[in-house]
C-alpha positions as CSV (number, residue, x, y, z in Angstrom):
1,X,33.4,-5.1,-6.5
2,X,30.0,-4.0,-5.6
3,X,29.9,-1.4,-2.8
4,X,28.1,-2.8,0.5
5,X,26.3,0.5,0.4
6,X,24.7,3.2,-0.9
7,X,22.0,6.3,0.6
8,X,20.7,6.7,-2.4
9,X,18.5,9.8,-1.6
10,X,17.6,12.0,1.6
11,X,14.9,14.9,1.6
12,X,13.0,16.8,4.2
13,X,9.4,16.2,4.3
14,X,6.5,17.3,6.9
15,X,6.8,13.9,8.6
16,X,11.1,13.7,9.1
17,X,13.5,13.0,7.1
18,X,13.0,10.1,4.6
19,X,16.3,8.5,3.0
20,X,16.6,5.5,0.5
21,X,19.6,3.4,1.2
22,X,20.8,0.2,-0.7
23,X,23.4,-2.4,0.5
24,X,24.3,-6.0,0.0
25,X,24.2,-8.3,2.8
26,X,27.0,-10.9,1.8
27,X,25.3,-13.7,4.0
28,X,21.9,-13.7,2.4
29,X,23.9,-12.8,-1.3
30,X,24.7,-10.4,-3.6
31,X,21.2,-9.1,-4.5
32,X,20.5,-5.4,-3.4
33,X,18.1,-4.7,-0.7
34,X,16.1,-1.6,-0.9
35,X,15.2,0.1,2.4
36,X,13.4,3.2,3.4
37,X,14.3,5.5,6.9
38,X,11.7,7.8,8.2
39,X,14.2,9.6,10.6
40,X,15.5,6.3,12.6
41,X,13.0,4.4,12.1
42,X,13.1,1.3,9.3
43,X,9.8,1.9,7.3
44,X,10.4,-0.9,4.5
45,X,12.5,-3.2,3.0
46,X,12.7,-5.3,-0.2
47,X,13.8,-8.2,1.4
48,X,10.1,-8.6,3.2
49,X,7.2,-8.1,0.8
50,X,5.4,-10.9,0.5
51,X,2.3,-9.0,2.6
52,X,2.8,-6.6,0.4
53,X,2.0,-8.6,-2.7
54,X,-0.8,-10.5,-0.7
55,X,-2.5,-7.4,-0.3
56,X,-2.8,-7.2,-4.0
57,X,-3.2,-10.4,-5.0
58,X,-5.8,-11.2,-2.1
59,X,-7.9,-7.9,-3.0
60,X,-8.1,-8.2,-6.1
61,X,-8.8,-11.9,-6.6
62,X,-12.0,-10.7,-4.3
63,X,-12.9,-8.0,-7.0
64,X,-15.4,-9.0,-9.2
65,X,-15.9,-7.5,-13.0
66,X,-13.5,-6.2,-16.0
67,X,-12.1,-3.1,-16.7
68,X,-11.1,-2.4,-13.2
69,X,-10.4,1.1,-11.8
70,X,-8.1,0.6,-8.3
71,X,-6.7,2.8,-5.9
72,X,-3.8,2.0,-4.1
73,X,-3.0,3.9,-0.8
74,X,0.9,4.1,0.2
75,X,3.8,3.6,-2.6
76,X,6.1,2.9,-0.7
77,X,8.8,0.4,-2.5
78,X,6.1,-0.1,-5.4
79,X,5.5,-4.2,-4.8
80,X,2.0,-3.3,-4.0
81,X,1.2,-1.5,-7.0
82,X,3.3,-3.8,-9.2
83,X,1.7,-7.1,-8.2
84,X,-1.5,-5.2,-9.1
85,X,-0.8,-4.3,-12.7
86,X,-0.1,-8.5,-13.0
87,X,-3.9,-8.3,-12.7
88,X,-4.9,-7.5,-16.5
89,X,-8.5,-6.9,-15.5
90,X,-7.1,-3.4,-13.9
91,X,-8.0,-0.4,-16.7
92,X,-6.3,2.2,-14.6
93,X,-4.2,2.3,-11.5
94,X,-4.4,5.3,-9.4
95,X,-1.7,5.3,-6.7
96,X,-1.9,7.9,-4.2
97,X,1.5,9.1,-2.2
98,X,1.7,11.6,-0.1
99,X,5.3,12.1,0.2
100,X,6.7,13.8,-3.2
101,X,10.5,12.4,-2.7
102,X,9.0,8.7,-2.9
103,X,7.2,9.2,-6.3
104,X,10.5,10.9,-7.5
105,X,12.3,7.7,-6.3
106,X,10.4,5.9,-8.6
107,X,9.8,7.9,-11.8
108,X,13.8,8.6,-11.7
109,X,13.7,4.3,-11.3
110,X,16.3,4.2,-8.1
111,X,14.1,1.6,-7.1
112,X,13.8,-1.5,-9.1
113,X,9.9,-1.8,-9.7
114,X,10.1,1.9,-10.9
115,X,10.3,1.1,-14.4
116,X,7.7,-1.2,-13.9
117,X,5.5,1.2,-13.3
118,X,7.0,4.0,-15.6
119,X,6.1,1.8,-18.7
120,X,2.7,0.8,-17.5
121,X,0.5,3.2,-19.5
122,X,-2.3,2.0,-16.5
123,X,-0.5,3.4,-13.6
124,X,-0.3,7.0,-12.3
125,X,1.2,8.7,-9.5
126,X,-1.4,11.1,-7.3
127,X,0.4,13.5,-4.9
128,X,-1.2,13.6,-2.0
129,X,-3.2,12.5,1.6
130,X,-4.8,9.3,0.8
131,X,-6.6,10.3,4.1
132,X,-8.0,13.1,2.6
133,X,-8.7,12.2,-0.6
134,X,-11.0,9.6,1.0
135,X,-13.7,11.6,1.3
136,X,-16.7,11.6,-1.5
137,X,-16.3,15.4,-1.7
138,X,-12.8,15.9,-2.8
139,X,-11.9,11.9,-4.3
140,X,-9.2,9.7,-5.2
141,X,-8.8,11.0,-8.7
142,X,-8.0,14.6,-9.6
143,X,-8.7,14.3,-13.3
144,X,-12.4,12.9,-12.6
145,X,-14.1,14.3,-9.5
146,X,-16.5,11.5,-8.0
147,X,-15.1,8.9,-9.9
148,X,-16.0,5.4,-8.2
149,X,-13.8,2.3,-7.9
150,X,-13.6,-1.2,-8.2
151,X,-11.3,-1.8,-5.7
152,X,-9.6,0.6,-2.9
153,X,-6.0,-1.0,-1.5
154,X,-4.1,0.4,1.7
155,X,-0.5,0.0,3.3
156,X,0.3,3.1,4.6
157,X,0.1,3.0,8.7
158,X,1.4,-0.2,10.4
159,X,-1.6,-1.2,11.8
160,X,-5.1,-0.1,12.5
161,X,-3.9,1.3,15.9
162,X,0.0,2.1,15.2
163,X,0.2,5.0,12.8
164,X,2.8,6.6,11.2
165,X,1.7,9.9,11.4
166,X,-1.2,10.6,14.6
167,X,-3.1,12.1,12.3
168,X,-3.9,9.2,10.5
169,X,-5.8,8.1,13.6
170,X,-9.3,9.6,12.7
171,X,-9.7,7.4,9.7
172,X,-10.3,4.2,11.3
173,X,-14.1,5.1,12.8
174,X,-17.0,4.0,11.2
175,X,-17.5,7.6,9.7
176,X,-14.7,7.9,8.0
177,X,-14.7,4.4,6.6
178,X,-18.4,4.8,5.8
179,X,-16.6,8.0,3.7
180,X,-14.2,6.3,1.6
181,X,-16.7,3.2,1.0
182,X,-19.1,5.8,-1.4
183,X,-16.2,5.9,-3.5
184,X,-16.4,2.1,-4.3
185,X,-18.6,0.9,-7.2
186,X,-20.9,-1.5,-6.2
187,X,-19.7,-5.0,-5.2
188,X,-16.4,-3.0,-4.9
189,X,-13.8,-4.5,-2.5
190,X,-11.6,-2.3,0.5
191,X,-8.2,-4.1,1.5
192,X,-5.6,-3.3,4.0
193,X,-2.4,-4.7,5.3
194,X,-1.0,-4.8,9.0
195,X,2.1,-5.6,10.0
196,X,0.4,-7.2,13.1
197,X,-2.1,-10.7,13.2
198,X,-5.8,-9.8,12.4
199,X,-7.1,-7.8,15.3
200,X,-11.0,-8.8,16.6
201,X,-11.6,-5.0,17.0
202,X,-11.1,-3.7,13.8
203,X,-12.4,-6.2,11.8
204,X,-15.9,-5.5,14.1
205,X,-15.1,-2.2,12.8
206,X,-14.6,-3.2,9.8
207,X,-18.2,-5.1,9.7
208,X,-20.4,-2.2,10.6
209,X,-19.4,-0.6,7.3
210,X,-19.0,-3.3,5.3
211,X,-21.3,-6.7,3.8
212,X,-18.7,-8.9,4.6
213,X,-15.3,-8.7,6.1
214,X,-12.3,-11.7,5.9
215,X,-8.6,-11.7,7.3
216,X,-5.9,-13.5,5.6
217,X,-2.4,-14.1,8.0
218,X,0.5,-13.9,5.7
219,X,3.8,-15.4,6.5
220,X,7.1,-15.1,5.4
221,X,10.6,-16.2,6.0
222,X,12.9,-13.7,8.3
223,X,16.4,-14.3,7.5
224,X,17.6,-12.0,10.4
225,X,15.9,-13.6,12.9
226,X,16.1,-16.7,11.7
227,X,12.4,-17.4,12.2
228,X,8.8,-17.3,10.2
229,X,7.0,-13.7,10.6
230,X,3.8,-13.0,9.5
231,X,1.6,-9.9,8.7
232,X,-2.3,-10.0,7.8
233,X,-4.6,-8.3,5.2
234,X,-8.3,-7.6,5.6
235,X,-10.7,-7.5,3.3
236,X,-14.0,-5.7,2.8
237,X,-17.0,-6.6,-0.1
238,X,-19.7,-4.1,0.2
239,X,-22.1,-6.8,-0.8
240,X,-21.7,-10.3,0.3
241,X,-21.6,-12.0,-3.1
């Protein structure tokens, strides 16, 4: 018989601890659920990713050309990067973590979309502060200093006002966002998920840097609560065609 569950790794890092835990919940069935703990607090869970998909799916469908270069900001459980590799425009898929236990998670494939990404010749790993790597002057990609992108994808803070490290605060002002938008091509595309409904503020934020700015509600089934929950993704062209 299966075992219920499982802490399947716990590390030390500058932000808490981080564990990965799996369990069965006999009610919903006998799939495993993947879930990530920043010290008490739930980050993520396998059993709620359609958002995280969306973000993908929506960003990309609003990126225009072949032979796509994308960033993804936040690894996280993977589902982002994964549903973004479906896309067979993308050339190369640069996704930027800043915690080193969660890239281990995945090349050692304790998560299931690990070997997803593994496998895919398209997809590396970049240790470090998407925050700061989204400046012009240092850049997403390590191997090729002011390289430019087709599309730049973000899930890392719950919202554009909840953070999960205060740190992170500083990058939503117009000159920080006016930073990380010289390392898109032209016609490139900025997307971000929230775990909250689009919020009026941020997407006027959002306007003054970019040509045109859309929000996408995304909803989704909560089994716990017995009710439909919903997160949002923007979207941000820096031209309007």
């Amino acid at each position: 018989m299966a075992r219920l569950f499982a802490e399947l790794d716990s590390q030390p890092t500058s932000l808490g601890e981080i564990s990965l835990r799996r369990r069965i919940i006999p009610t919903l069935g006998d799939d495993y659920i993947y879930e990530v703990k920043l010290g008490e607090e739930f980050l993520m869970s396998s059993l709620f990713v359609d958002a995280e998909v969306a973000l993908a799916d929506l960003g990309l469908a609003a990126t225009p050309g072949e032979q796509l270069k994308v960033v993804v900001g936040g690894l996280g459980l993977g589902y982002t990067a994964k549903a973004a590799l479906n896309d067979q425009r993308i050339n190369e898929l640069l996704v930027v973590e800043f915690l080193q236990p969660v890239i281990n998670w995945h090349k050692n494939e304790l998560v299931p979309v690990g070997e997803v990404l593994n496998r895919d010749p398209r997809c590396r790993y970049v240790l470090g502060s998407f925050f700061d790597l989204a400046q012009p002057n240092i850049g997403f990609d390590p191997n090729a200093p002011g390289a430019l992108f087709d599309a730049i994808l973000l899930d890392i803070d719950h919202s554009p006002s909840e953070f999960l490290n205060s740190s992170n605060a500083g990058f939503y002002t117009h000159g920080n966002l006016s930073a990380m938008a010289q390392q898109l091509k032209p016609g490139g595309v900025f997307a971000m998920w929230s775990q909250n409904s689009p919020n009026a503020e941020f997407i006027k934020l959002l306007e003054s840097v970019f040509a045109k700015v859309t929000s996408e509600l995304v909803t989704f089934y909560n089994p716990f609560a017995q009710v439909e929950a919903s997160n949002s993704v923007y979207v941000a062209h820096t031209e309007k065609n």
